[in-house]
N, C-alpha and C positions, 0 to 999 in steps of 0.2 A: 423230675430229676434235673440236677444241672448241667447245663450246656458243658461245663468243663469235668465231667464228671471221670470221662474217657482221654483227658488229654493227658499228655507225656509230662513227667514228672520232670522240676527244675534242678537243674544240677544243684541249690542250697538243697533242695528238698531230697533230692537223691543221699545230699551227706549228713541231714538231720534224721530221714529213716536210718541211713547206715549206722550212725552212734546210738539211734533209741539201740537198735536190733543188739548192737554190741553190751551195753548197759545192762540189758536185761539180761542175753546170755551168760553176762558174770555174776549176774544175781544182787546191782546195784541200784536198777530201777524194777519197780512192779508196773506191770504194763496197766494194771487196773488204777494204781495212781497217778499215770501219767492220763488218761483218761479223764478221771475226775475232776484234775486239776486245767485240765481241756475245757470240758463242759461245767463248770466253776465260772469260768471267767467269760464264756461264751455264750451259756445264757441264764448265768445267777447275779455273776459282777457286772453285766454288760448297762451299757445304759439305760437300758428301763429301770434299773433300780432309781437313779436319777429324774427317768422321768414322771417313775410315784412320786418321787418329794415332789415334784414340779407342780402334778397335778393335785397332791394331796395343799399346796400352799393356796392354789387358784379356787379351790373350793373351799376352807377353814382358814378364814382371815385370824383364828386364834392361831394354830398352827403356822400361819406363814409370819406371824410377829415372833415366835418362837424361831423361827427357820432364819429370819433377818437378826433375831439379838446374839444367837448361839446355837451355830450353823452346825456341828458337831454333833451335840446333844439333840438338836432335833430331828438329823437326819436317823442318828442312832434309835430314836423312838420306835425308827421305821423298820431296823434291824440292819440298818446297813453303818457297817462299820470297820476297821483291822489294819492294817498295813496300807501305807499311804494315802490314809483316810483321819488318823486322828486328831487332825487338827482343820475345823474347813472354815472357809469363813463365805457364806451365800450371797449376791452382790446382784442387787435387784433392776430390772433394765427397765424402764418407763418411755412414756413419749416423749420425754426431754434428754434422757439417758441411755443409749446404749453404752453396754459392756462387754471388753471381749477378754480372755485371760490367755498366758504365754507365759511361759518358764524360760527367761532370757540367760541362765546360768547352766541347764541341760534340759531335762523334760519331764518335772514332779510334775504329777497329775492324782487326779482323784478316783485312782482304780475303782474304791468302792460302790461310786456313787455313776460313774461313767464308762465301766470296761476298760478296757486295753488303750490306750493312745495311738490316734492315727498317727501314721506314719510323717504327715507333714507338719505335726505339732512340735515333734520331736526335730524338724528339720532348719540347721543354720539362717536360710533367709527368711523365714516363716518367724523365727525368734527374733533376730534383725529386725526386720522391715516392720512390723505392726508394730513397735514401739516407734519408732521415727515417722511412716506413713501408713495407720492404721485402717484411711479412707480407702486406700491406693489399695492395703491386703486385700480387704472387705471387699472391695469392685468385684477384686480377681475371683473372688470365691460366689459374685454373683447379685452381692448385696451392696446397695447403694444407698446410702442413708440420704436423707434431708441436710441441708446444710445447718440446719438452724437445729439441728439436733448433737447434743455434746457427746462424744466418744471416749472413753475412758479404758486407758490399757492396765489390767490388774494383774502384776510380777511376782508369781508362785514363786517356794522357796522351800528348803526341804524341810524344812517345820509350818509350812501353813500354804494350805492348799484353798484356790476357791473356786467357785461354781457360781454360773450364773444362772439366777431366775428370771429364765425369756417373758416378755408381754404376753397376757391371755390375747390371743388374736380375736377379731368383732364375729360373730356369728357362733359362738361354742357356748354362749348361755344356756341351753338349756342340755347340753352334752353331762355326761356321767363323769365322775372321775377315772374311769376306765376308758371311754372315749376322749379325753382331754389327753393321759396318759401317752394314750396309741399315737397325737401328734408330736408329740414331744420329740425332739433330735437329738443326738449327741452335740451335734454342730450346733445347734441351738442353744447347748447349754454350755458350752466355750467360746460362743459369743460369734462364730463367722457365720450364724445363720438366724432367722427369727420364726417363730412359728408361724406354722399357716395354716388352712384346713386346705385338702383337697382343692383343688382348682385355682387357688390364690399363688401369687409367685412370692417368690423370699422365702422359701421352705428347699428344705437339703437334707439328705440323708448324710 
């Protein structure tokens, strides 16, 4: 059970039950759709969809040529696709390259393929700052890159959205696609974090 299971609800949250309760009472929301559309994005849109592509590129170097030419279609392979997903373009991060993405005009993102957007993706200095000092964002969130390693900022738009495929980190050779999967981050794949396994640091939820 969670810690906050019993605690006192927030006055937003006070006035977001208050309007469900009202909606339904006039017979404009079905409480069973607002549910679905709950656990939809919670845990069918969430980022694990994301981080099947992730894992499904790191195991099928045919698959990941297809992921890097037409990022769209081959995430679609995978069934993830609809609204704020139809156009992606996948931007692959190596030992010479990382990549992190930011919507500097408000905050497209890749529902499909990543769940819901944190909160500080969406946020003015977060959109600011990593296009002017992307090393400086990156510190703050824990990651500090090599100097000798090029950083590359990629500016979503509400017609073409990307995603980044983090580095296979060293010791997951002989891991499953399902355990390669399991490391996988959100953060990882919007570029302020990089994969890790267990005990390694530069991993973020």
């Amino acid at each position: 059970m969670s810690a906050n299971h019993n605690r006192p609800l927030s006055d937003v949250e006070i006035r977001v039950k208050a309007l469900e309760s009202l909606l339904v009472e006039k017979g404009l929301v079905d409480p069973a759709a607002v549910d679905a559309l709950i656990d939809t994005y919670e845990h069918k849109v969430g980022p694990r969809n994301g981080a099947h592509v992730v894992a499904k590129a790191w195991m099928d170097p045919a698959y990941k040529a297809r992921l890097l030419a037409d990022g769209t279609a081959a995430i679609a392979e995978l069934g993830y696709s609809g609204i704020q997903g139809e156009d992606m373009v996948v931007i692959e991060s190596t030992p010479e390259t990382h990549n992190v993405i930011v919507c500097t005009l408000c905050s497209c993102y890749p529902w499909p393929t990543l769940g819901l957007p944190p909160v500080w993706f969406k946020s003015a200095p977060y959109r600011s700052r990593v296009v002017s000092d992307p090393r400086g964002v990156l510190k703050e969130f824990g990651l500090e890159l090599p100097e000798k390693m090029q950083v590359r900022v990629w500016d979503s738009t509400a017609e073409l959205r990307y995603m980044v495929l983090p580095e296979r980190p060293a010791g997951t050779e002989g891991m499953t696609e399902e355990q390669l999967a399991a490391l996988v981050t959100r953060d990882s794949m919007i570029g302020v974090a990089r994969v890790a396994v267990p005990g390694q640091e530069g991993a973020r939820t």
